[in-house]
Backbone bond lengths (Angstrom), bond angles and torsions (degrees), N, CA, C in turn:
res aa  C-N    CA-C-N  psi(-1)  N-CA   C-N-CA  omega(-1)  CA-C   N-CA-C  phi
1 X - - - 1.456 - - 1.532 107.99 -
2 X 1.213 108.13 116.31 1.136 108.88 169.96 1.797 147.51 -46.52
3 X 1.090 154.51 141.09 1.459 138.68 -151.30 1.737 108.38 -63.64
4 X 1.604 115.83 -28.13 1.577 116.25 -164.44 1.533 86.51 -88.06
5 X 1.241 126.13 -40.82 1.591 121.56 -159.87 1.512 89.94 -75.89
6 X 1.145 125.06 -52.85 1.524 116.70 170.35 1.788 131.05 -28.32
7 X 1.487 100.23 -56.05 1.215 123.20 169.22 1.573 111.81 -54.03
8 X 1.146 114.25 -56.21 1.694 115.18 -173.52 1.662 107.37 -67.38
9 X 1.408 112.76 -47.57 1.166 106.55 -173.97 1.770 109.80 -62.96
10 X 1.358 109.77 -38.74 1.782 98.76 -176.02 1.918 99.47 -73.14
11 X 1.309 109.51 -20.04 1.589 89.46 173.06 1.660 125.58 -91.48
12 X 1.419 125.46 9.58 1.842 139.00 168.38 1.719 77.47 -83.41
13 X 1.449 118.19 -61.08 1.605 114.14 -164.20 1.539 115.56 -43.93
14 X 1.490 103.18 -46.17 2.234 101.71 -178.26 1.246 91.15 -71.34
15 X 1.690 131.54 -29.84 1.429 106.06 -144.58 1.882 102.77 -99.86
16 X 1.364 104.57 5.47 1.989 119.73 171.11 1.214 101.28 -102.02
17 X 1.710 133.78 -39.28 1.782 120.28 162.27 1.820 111.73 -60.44
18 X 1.401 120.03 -22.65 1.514 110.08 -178.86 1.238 104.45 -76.23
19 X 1.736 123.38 -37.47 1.236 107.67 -173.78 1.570 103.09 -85.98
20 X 0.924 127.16 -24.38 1.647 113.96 -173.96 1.313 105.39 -84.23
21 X 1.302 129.98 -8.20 1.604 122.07 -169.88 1.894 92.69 -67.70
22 X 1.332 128.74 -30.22 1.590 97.39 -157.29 1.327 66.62 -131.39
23 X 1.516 134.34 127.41 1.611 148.61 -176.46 2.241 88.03 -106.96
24 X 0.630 111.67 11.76 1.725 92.19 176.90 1.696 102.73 -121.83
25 X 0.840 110.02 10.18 1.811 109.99 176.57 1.658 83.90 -140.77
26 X 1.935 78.94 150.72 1.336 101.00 -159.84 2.016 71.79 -115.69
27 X 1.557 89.65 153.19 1.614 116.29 -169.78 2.256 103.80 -141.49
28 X 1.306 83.30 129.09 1.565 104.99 -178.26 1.503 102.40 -102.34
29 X 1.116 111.85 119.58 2.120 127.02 -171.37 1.912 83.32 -102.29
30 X 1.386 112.50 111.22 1.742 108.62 174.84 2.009 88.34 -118.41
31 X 1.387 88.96 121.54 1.429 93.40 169.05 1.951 127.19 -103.39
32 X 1.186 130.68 179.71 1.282 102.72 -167.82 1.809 94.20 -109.00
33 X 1.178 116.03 41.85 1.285 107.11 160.11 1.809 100.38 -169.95
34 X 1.273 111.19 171.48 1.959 115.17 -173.75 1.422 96.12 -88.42
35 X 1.635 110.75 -21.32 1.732 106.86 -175.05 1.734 106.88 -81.21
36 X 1.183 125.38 -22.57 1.412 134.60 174.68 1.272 104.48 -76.17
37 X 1.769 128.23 -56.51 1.511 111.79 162.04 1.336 139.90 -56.63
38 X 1.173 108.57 -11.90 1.177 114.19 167.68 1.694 136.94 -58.98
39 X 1.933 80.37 -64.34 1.457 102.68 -176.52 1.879 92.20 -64.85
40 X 0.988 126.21 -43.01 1.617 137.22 -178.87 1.547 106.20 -29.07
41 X 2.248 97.94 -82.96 1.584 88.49 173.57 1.430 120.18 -63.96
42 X 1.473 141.73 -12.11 1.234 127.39 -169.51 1.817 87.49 -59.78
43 X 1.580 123.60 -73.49 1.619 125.68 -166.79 1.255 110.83 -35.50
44 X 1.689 128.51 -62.41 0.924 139.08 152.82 1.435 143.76 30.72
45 X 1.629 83.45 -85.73 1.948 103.52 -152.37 1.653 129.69 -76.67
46 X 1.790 80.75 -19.95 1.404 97.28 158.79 1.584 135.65 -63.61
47 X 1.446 99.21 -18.83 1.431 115.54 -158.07 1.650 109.07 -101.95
48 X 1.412 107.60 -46.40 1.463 104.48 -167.86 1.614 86.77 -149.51
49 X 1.729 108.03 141.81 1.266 135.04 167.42 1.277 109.80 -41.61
50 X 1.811 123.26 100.87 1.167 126.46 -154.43 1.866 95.82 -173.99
51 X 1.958 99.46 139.30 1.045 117.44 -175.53 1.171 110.87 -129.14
52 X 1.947 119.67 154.08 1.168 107.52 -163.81 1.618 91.25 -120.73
53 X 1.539 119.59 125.78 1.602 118.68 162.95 1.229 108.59 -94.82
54 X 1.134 121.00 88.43 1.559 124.56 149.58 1.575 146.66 -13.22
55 X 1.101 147.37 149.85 1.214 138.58 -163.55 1.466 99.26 -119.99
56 X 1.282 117.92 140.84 1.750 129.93 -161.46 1.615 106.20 -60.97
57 X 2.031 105.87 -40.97 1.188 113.34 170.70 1.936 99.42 79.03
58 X 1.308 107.54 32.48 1.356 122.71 177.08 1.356 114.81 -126.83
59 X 0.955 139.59 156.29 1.953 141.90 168.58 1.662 97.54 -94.51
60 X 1.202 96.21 156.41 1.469 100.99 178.63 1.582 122.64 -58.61
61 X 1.444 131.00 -50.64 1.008 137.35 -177.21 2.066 106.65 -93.87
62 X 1.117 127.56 28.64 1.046 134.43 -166.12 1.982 113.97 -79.41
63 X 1.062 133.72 142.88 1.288 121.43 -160.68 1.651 114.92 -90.74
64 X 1.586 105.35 -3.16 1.462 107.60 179.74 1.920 102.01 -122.39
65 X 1.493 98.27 167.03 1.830 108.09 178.65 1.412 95.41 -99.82
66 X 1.253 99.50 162.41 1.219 118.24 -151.69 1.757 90.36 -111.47
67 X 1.790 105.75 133.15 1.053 125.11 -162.50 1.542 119.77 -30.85
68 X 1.459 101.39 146.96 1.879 103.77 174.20 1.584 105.18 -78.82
69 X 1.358 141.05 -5.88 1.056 123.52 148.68 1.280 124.25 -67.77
70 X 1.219 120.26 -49.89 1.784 112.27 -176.74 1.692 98.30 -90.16
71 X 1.098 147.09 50.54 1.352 147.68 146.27 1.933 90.97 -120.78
72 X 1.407 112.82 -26.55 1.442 94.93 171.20 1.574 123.03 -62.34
73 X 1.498 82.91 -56.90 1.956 94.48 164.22 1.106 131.34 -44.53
74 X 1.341 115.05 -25.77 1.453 113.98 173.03 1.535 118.85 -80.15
75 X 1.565 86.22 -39.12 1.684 82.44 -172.11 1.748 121.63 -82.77
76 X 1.609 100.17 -3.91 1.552 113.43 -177.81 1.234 92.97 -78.11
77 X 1.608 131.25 -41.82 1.699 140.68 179.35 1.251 107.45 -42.68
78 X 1.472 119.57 -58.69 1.607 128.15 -144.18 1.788 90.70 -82.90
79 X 1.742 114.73 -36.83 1.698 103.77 179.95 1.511 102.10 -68.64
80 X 1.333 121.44 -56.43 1.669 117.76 -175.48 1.483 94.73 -39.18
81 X 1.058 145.67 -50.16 1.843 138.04 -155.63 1.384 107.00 -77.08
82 X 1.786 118.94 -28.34 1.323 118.49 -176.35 1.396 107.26 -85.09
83 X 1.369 118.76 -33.97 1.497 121.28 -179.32 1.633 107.88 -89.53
84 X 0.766 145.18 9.27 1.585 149.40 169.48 1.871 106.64 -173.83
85 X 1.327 94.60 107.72 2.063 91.33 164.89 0.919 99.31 -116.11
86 X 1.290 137.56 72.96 1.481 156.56 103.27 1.937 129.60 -42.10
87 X 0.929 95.33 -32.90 1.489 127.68 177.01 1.229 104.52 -56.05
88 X 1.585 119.12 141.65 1.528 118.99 173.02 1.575 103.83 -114.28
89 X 1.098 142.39 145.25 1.633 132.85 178.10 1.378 113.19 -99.08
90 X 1.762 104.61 150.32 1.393 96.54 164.96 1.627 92.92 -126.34
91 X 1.225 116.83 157.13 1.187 134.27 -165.88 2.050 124.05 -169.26
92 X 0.797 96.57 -175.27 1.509 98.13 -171.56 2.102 96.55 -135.16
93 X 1.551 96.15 162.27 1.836 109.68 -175.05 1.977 83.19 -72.28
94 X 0.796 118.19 -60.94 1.263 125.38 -164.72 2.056 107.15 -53.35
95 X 0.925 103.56 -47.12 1.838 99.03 145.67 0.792 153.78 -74.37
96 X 1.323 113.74 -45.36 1.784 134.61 151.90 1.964 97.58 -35.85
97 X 1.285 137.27 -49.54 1.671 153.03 -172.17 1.539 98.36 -74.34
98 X 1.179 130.77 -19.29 1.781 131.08 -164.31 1.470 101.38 -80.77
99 X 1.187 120.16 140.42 1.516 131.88 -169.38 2.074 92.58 -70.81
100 X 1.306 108.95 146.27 1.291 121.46 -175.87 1.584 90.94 -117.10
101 X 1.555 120.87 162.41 1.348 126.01 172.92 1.869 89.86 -81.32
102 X 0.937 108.44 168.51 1.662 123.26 160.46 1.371 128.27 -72.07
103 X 1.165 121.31 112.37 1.230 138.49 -129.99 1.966 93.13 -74.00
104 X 0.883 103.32 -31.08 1.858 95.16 174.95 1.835 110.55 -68.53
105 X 1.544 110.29 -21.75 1.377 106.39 178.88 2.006 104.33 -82.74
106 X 1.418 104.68 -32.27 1.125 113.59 -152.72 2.129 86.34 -59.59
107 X 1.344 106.21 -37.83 1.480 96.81 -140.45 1.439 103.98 -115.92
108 X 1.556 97.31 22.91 1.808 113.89 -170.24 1.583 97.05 -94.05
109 X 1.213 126.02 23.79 1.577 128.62 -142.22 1.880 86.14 -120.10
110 X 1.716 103.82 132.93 1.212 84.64 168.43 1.825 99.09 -132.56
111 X 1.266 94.69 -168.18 1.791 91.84 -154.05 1.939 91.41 -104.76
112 X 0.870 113.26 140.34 1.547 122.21 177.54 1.966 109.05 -111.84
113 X 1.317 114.01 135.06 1.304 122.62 -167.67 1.565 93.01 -112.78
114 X 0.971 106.57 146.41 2.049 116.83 164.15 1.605 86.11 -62.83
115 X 1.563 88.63 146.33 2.031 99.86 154.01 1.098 108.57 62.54
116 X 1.827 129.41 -0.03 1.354 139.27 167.12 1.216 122.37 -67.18
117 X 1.573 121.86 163.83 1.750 116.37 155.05 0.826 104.41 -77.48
118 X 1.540 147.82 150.48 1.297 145.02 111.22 1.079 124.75 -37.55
């Protein structure tokens, strides 16, 4: 193993004992780019109870919306956090800054089953 791969791997290692050392507080990992959170939760997610909020991957004034996969991800994120905040996040400044719906619309949502009552 090389000396840099060495280096990274003992630093995911301090930085999964910081979050697991106190399991009753929930902890937000903000990195300075969506490509660092990424590669982050990919190592991660296996290891410790951890979610990834995504970045829209749009400019503000930009002429298209920003994909139905990562608006899925987000919004699958924000129910996992309402139904268990146990969860630690990983995320990026550039997501953490992305407009959220309002949290009474976000969670006014209910789930419909085939062959169910409504």
């Amino acid at each position: 193993m090389d000396k840099f791969r060495k280096k990274q791997f003992s630093s995911i290692e301090k930085l999964i004992s910081l979050v697991t050392k106190d399991k009753s507080k929930q902890k937000i990992i903000v990195l300075s780019s969506p490509d660092k959170a990424d590669k982050l939760f990919e190592e991660i997610k296996g290891t410790i109870n951890c979610l990834h909020i995504p970045h829209f991957e749009t400019l503000p004034y930009d002429f298209f919306s920003p994909s139905k996969r990562i608006i899925n991800q987000r919004l699958t994120a924000f129910a996992q956090l309402k139904n268990n905040s146990s969860y630690n996040i990983v995320t990026s400044i550039q997501a953490l800054i992305d407009l959220c719906p309002p949290k009474e619309s976000l969670f006014s949502v209910e789930s419909l089953e085939v062959n169910k009552p409504f």
